[in-house]
PyMOL CGO cylinders between C-alpha atoms (Angstrom):
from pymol import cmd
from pymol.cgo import CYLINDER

trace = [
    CYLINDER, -18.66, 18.40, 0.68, -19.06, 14.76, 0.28, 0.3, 1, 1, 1, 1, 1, 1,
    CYLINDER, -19.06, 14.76, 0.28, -17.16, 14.63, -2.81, 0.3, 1, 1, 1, 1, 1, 1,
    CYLINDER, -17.16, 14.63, -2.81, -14.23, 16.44, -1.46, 0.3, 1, 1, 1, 1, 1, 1,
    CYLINDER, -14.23, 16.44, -1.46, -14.13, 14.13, 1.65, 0.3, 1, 1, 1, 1, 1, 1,
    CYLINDER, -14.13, 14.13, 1.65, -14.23, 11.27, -0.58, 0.3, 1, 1, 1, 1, 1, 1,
    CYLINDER, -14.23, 11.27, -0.58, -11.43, 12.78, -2.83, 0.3, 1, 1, 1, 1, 1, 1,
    CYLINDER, -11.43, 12.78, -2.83, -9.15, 13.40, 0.16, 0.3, 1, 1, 1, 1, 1, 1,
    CYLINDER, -9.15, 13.40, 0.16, -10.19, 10.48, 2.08, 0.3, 1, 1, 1, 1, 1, 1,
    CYLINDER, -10.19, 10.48, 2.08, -9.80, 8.17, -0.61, 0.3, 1, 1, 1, 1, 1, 1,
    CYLINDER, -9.80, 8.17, -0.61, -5.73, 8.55, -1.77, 0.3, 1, 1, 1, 1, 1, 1,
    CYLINDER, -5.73, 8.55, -1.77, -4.76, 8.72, 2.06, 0.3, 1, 1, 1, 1, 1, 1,
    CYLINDER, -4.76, 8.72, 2.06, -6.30, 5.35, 2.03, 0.3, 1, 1, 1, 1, 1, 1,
    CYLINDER, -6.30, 5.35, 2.03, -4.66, 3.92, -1.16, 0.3, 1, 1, 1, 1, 1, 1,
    CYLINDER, -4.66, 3.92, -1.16, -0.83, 5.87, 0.09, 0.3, 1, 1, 1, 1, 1, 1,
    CYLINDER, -0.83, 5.87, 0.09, -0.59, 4.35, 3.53, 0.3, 1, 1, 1, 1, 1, 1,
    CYLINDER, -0.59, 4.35, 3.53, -2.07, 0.61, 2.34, 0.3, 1, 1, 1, 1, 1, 1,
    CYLINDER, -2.07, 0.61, 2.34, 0.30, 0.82, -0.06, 0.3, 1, 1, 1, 1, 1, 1,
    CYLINDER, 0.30, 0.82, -0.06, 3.24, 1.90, 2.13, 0.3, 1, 1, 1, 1, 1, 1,
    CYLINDER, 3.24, 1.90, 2.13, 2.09, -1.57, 3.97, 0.3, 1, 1, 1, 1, 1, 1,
    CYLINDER, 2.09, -1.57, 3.97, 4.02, -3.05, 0.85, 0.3, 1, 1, 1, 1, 1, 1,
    CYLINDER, 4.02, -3.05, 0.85, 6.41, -0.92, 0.01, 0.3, 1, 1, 1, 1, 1, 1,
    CYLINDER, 6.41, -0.92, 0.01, 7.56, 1.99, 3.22, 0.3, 1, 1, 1, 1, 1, 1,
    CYLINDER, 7.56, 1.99, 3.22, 9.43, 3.99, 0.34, 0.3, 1, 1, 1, 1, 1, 1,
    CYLINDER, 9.43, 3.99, 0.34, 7.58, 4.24, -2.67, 0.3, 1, 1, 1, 1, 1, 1,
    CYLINDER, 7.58, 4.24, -2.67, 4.02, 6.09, -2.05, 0.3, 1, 1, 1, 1, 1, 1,
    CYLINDER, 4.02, 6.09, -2.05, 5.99, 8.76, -0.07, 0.3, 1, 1, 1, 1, 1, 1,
    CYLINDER, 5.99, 8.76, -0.07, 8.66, 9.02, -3.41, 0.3, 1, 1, 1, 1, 1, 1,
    CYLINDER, 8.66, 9.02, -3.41, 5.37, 9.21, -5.75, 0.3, 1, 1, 1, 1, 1, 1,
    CYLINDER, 5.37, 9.21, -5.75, 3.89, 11.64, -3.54, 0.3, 1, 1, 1, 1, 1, 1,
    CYLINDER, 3.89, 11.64, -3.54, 7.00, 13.76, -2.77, 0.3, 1, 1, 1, 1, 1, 1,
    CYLINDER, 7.00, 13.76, -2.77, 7.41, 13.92, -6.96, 0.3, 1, 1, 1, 1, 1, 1,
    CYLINDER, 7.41, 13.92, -6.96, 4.13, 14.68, -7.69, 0.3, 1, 1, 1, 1, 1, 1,
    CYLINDER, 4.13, 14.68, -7.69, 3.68, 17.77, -5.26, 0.3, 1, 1, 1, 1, 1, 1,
    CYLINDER, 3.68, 17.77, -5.26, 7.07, 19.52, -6.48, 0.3, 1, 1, 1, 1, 1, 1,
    CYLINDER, 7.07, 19.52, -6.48, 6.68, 18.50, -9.90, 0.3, 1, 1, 1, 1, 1, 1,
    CYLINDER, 6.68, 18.50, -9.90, 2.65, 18.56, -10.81, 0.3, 1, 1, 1, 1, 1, 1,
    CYLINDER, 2.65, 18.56, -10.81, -0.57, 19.98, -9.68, 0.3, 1, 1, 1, 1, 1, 1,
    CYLINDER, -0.57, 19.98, -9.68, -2.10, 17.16, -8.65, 0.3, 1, 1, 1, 1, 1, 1,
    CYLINDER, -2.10, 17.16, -8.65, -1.10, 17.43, -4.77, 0.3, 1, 1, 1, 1, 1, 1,
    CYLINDER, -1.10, 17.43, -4.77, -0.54, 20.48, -2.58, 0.3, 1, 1, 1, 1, 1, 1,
    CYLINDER, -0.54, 20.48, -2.58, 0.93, 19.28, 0.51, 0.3, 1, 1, 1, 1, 1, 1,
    CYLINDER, 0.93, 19.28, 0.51, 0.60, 21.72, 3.37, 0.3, 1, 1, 1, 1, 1, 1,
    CYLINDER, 0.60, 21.72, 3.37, 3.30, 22.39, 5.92, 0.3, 1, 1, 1, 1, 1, 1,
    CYLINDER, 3.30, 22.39, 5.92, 5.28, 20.68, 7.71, 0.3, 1, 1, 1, 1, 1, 1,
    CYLINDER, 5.28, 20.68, 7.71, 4.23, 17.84, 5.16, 0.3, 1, 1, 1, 1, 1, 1,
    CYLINDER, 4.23, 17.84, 5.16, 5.44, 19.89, 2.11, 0.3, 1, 1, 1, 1, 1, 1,
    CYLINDER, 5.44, 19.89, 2.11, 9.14, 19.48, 3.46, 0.3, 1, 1, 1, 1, 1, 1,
    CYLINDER, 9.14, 19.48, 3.46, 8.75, 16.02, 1.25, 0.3, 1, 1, 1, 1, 1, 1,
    CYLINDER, 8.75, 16.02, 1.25, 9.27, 17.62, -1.86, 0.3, 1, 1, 1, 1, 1, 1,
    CYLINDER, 9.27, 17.62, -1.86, 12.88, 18.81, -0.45, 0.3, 1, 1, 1, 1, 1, 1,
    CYLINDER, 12.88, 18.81, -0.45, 15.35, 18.34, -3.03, 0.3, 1, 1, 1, 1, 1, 1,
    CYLINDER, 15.35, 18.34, -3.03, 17.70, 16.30, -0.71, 0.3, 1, 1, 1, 1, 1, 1,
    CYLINDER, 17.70, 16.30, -0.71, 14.73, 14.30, 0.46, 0.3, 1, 1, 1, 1, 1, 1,
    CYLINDER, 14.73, 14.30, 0.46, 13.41, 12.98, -2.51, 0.3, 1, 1, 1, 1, 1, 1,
    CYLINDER, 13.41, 12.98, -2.51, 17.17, 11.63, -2.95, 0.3, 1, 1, 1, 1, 1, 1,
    CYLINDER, 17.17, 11.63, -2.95, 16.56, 9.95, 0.03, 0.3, 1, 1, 1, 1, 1, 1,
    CYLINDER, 16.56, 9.95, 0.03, 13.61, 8.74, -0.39, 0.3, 1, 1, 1, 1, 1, 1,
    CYLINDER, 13.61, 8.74, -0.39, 15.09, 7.10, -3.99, 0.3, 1, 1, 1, 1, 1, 1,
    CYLINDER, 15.09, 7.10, -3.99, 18.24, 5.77, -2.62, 0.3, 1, 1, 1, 1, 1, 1,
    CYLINDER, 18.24, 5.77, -2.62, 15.97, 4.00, 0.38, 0.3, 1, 1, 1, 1, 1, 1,
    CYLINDER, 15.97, 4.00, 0.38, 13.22, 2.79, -2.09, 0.3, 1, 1, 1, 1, 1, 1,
    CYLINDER, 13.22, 2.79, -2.09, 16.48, 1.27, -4.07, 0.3, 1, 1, 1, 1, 1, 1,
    CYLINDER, 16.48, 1.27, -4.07, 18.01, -0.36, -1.03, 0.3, 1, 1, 1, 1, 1, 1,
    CYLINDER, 18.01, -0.36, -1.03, 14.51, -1.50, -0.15, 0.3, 1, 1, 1, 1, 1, 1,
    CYLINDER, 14.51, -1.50, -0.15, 13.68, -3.05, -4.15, 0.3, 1, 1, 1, 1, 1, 1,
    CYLINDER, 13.68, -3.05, -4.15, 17.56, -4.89, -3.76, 0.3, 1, 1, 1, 1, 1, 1,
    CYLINDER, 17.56, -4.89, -3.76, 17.48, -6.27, -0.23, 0.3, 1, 1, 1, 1, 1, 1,
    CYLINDER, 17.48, -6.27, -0.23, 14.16, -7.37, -0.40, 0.3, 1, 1, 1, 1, 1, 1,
    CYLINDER, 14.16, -7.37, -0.40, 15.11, -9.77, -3.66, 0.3, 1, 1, 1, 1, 1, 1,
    CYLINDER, 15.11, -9.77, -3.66, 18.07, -11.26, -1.56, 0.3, 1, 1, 1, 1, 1, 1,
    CYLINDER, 18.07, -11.26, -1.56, 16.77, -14.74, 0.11, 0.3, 1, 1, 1, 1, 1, 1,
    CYLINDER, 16.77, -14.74, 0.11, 17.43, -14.72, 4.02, 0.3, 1, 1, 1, 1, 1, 1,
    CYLINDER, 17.43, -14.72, 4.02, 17.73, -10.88, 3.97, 0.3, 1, 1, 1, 1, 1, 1,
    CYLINDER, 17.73, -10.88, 3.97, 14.42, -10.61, 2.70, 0.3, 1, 1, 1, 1, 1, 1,
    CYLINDER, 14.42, -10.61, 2.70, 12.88, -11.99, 6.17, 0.3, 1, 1, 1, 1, 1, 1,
    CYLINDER, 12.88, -11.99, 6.17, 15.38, -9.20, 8.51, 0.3, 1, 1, 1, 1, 1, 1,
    CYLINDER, 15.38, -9.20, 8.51, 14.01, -6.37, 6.03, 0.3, 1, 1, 1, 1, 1, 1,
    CYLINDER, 14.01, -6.37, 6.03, 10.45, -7.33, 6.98, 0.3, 1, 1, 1, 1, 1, 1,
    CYLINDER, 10.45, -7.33, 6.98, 10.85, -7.60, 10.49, 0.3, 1, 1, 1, 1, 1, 1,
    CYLINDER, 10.85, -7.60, 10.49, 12.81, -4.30, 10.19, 0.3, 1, 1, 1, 1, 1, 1,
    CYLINDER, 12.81, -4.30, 10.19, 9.89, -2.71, 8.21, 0.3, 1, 1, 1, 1, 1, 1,
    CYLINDER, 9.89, -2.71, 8.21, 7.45, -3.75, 10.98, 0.3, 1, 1, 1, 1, 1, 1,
    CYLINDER, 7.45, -3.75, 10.98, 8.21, -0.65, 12.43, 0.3, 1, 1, 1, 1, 1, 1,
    CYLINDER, 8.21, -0.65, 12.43, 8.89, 1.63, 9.32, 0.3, 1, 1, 1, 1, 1, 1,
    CYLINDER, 8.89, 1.63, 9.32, 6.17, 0.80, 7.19, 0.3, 1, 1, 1, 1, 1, 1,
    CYLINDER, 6.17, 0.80, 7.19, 3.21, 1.66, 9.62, 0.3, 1, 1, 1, 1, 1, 1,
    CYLINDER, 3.21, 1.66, 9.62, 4.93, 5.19, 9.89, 0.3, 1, 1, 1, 1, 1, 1,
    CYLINDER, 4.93, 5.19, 9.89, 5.71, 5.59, 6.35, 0.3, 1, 1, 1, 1, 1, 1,
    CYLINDER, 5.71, 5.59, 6.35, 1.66, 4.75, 5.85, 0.3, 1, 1, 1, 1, 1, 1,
    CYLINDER, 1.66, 4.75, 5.85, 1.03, 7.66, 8.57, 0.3, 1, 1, 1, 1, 1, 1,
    CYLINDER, 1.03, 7.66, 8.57, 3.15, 10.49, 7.19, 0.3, 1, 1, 1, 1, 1, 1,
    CYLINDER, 3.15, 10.49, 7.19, 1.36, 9.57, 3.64, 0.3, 1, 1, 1, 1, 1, 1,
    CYLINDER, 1.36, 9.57, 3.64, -2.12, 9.50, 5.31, 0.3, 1, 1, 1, 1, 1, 1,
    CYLINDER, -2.12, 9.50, 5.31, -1.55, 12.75, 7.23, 0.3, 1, 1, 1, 1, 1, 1,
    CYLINDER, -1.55, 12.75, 7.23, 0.58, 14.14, 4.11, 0.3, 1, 1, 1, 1, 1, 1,
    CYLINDER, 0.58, 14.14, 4.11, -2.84, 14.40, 2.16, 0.3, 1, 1, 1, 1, 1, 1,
    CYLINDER, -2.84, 14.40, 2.16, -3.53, 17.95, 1.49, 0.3, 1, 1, 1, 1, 1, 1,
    CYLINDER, -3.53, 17.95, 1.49, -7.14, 17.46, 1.67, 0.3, 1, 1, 1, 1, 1, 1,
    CYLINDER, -7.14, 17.46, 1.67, -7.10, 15.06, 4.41, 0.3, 1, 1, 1, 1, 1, 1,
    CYLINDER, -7.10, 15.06, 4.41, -5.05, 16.91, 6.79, 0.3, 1, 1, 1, 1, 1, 1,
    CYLINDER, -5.05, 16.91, 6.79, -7.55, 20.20, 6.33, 0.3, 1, 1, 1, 1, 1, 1,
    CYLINDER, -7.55, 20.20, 6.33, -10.82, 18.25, 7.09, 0.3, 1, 1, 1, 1, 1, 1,
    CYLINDER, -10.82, 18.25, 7.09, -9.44, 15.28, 10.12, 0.3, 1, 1, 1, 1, 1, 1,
    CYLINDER, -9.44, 15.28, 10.12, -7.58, 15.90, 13.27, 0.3, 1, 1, 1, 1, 1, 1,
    CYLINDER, -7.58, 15.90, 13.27, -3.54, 14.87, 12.64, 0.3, 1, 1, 1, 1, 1, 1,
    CYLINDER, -3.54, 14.87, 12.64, -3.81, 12.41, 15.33, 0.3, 1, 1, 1, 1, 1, 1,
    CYLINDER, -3.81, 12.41, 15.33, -6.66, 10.50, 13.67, 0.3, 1, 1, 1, 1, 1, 1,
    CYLINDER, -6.66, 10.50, 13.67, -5.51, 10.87, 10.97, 0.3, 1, 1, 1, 1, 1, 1,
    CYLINDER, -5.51, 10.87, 10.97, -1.57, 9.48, 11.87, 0.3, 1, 1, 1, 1, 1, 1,
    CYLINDER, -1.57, 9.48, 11.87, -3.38, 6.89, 13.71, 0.3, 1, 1, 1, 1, 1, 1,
    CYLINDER, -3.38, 6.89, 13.71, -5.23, 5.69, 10.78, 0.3, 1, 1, 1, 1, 1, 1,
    CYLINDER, -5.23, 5.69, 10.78, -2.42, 5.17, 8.34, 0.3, 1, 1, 1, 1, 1, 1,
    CYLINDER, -2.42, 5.17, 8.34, -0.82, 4.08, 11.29, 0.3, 1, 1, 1, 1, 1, 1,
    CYLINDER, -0.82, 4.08, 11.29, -3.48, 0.99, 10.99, 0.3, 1, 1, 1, 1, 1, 1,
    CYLINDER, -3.48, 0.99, 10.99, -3.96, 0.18, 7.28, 0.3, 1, 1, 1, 1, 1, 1,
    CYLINDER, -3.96, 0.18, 7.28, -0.24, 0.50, 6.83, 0.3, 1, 1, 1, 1, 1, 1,
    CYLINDER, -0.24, 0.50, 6.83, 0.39, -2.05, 9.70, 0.3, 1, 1, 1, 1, 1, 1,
    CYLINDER, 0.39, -2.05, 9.70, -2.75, -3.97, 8.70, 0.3, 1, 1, 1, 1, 1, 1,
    CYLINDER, -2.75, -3.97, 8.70, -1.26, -4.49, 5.12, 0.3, 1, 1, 1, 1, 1, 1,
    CYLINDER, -1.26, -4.49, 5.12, 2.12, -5.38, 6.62, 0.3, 1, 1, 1, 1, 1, 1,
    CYLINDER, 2.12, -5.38, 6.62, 1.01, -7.91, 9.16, 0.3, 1, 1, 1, 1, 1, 1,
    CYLINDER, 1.01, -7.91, 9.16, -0.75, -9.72, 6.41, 0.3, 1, 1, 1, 1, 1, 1,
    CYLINDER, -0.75, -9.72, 6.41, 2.43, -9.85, 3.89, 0.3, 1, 1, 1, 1, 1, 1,
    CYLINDER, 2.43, -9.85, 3.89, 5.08, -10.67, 6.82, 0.3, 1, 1, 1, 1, 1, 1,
    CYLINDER, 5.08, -10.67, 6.82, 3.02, -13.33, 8.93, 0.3, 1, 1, 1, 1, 1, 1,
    CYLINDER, 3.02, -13.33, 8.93, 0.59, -14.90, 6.37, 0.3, 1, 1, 1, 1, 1, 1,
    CYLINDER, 0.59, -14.90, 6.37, 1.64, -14.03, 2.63, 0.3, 1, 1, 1, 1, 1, 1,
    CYLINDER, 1.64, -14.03, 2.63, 5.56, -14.73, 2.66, 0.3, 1, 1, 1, 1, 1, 1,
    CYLINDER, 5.56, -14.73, 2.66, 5.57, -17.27, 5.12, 0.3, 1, 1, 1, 1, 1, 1,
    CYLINDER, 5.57, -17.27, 5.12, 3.80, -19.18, 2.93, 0.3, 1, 1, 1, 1, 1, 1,
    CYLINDER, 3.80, -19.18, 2.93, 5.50, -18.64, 0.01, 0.3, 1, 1, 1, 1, 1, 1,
    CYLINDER, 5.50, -18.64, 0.01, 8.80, -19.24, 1.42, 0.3, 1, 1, 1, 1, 1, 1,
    CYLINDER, 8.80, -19.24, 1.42, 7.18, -22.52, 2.49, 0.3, 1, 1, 1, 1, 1, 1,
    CYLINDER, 7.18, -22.52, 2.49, 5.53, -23.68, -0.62, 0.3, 1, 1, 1, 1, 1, 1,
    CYLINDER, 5.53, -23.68, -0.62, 8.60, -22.62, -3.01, 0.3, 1, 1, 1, 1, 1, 1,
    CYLINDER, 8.60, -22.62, -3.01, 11.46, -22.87, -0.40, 0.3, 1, 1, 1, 1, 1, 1,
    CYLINDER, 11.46, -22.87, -0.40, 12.45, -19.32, -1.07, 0.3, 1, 1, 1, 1, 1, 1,
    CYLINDER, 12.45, -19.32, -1.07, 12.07, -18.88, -4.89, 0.3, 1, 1, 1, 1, 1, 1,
    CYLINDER, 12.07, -18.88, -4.89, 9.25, -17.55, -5.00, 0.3, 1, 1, 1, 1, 1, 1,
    CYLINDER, 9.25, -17.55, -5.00, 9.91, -14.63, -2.49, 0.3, 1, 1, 1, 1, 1, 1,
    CYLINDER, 9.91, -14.63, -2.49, 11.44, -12.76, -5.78, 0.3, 1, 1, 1, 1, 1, 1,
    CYLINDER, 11.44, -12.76, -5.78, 8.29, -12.50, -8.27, 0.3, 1, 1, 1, 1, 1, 1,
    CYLINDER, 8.29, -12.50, -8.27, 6.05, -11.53, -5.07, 0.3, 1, 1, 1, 1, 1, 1,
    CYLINDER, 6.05, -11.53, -5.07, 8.49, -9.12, -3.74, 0.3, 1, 1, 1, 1, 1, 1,
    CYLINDER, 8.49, -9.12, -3.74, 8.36, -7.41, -7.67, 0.3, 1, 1, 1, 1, 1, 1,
    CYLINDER, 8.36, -7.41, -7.67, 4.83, -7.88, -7.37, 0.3, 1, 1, 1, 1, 1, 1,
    CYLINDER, 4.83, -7.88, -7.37, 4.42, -5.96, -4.56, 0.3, 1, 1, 1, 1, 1, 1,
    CYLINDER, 4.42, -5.96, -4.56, 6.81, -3.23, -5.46, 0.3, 1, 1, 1, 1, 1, 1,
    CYLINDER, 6.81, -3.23, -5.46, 4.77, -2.71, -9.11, 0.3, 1, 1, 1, 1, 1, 1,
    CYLINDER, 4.77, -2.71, -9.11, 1.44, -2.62, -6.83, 0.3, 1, 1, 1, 1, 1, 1,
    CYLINDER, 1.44, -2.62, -6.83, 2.18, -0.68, -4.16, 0.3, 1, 1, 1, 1, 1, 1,
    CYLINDER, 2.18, -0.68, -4.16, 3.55, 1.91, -7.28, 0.3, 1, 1, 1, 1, 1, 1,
    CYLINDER, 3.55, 1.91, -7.28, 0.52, 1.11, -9.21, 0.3, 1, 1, 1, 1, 1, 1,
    CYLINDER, 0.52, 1.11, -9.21, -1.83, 2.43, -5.93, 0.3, 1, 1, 1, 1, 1, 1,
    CYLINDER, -1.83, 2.43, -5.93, 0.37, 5.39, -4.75, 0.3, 1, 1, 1, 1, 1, 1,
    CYLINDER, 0.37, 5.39, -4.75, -0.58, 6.90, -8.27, 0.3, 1, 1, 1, 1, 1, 1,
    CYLINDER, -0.58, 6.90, -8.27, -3.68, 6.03, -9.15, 0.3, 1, 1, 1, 1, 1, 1,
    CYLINDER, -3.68, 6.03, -9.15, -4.46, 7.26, -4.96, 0.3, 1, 1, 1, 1, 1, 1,
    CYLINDER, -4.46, 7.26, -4.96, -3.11, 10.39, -6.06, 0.3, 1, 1, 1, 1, 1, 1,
    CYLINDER, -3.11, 10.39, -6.06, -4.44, 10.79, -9.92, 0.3, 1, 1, 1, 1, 1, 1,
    CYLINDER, -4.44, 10.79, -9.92, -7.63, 8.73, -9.75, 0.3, 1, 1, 1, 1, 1, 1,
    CYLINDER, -7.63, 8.73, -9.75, -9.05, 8.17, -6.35, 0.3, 1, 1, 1, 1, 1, 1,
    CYLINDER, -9.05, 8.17, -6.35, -12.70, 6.92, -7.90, 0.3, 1, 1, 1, 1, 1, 1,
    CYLINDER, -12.70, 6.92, -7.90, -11.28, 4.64, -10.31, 0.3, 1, 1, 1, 1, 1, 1,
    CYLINDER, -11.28, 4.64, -10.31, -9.19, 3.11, -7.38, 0.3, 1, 1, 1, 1, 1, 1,
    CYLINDER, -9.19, 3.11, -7.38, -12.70, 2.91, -5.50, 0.3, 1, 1, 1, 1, 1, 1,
    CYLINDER, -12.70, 2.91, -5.50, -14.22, 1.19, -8.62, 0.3, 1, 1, 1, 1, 1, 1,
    CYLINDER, -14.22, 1.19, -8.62, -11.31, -1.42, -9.12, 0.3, 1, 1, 1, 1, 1, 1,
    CYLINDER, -11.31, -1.42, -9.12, -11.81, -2.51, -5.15, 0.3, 1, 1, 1, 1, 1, 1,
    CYLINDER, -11.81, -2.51, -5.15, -15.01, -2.91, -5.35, 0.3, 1, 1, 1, 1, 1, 1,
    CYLINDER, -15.01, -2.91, -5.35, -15.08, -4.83, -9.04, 0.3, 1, 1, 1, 1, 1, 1,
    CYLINDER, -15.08, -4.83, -9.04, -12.11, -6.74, -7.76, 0.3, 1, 1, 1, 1, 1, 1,
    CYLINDER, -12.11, -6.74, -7.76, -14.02, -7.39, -4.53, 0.3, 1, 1, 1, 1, 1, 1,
    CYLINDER, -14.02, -7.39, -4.53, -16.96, -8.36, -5.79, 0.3, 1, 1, 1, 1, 1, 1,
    CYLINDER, -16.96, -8.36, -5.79, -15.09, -10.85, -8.50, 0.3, 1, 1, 1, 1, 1, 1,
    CYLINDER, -15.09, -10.85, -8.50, -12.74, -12.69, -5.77, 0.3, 1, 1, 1, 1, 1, 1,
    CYLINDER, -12.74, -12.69, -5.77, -16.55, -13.13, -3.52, 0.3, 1, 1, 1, 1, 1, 1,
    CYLINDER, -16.55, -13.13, -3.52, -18.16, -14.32, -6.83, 0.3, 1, 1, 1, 1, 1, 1,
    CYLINDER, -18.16, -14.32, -6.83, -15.15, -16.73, -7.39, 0.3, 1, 1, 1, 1, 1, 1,
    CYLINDER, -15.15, -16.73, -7.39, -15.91, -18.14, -4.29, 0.3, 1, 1, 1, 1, 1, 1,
    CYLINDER, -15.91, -18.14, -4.29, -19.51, -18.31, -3.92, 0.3, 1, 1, 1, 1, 1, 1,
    CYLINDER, -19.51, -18.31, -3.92, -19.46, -20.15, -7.52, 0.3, 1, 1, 1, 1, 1, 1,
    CYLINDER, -19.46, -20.15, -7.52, -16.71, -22.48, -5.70, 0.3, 1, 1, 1, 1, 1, 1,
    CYLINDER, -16.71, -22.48, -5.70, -18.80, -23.59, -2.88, 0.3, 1, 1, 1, 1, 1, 1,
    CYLINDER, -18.80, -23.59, -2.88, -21.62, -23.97, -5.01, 0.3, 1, 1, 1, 1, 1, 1,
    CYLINDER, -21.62, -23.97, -5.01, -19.98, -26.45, -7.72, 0.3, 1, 1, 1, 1, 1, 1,
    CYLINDER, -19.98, -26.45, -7.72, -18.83, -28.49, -4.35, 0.3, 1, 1, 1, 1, 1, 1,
    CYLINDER, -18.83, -28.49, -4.35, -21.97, -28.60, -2.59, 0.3, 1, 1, 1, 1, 1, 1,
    CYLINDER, -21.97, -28.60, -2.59, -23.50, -29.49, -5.99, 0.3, 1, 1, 1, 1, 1, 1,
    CYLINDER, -23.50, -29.49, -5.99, -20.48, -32.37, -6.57, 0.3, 1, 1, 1, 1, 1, 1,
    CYLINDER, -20.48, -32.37, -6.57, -21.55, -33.38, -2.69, 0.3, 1, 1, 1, 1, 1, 1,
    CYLINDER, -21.55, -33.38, -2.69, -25.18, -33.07, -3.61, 0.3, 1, 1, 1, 1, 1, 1,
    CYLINDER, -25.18, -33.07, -3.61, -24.75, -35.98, -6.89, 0.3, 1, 1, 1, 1, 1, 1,
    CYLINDER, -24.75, -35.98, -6.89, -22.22, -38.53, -5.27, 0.3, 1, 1, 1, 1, 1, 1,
    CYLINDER, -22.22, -38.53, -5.27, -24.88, -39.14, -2.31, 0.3, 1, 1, 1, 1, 1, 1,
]
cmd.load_cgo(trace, "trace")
């Protein structure tokens, strides 16, 4: 019981924070994978994703979305446009889980891709490319826009194919970053500690 909670609660997770990056992608890589693998059964009305006509949609918009978002200036109206479509994109793909939608009410769990989608979005558009607009006057907006376009792809299939070694890389990347840092502030207080 446990493990199956974990297994569907896990890849809703990973599809909707990565639909905070990219709106398009995680619902392409799950539309793909439930009409052409195993992997993922969606249940109705979910299961219309793997709709011929859709999954052309879904590619044309996650090609408009890779192109506009690499344009300086345009970049900045496609976030503030995505405010809105990303946090339902991460929704559908939380609620879209097979094994999610069987074991958690729809509305919780809409509501909670609804969150990490928005969460994740929030963060890039008001803290993340803000500040690298500011710090590179625009240039860099490119490499972190292809950055997050390979990540959020990266996490929509290893949500879907690997949902414990997802788990294991947050957690060992987690635990790195807050050993990074502890180390950090001890070096300084130690630097503080010999020039007094």
């Amino acid at each position: 019981m446990v493990w199956e909670l974990l297994t569907g609660v896990l890849p809703a997770f990973g599809l909707s924070a990565s639909a905070g990056l990219n709106a398009y992608i995680p619902l392409l890589v799950i539309a793909l994978m439930a009409r052409f693998t195993d992997l993922i059964k969606l249940d109705a009305p979910w299961n219309t994703l793997t709709n011929g006509w859709l999954i052309g949609l879904l590619l044309l918009l996650s090609v408009i979305e890779f192109l506009v978002d690499k344009v300086p200036a345009v970049n900045h109206a496609n976030d503030l446009i995505q405010t809105f479509i990303r946090p339902i994109a991460g929704a559908i793909v939380f609620a879209a889980n097979a094994k999610v939608i069987t074991e958690i009410h729809p509305v919780l769990s809409l509501g909670a891709g609804l969150l990490v989608a928005g969460s994740i979005h929030a963060v890039k558009a008001t803290a993340v490319r803000p500040v690298v607009t500011a710090t590179t006057a625009g240039v860099g907006n490119v490499p972190i826009s292809i950055a997050e376009d390979m990540i959020s792809t990266v996490i929509s299939i290893l949500a879907v194919v690997v949902p414990v070694l997802l788990t294991a890389i947050i957690i060992l990347s987690t635990s790195w970053l807050i050993w990074l840092l502890w180390r950090r502030a001890s070096r300084e207080r130690l630097e503080r500690f010999i020039d007094s």
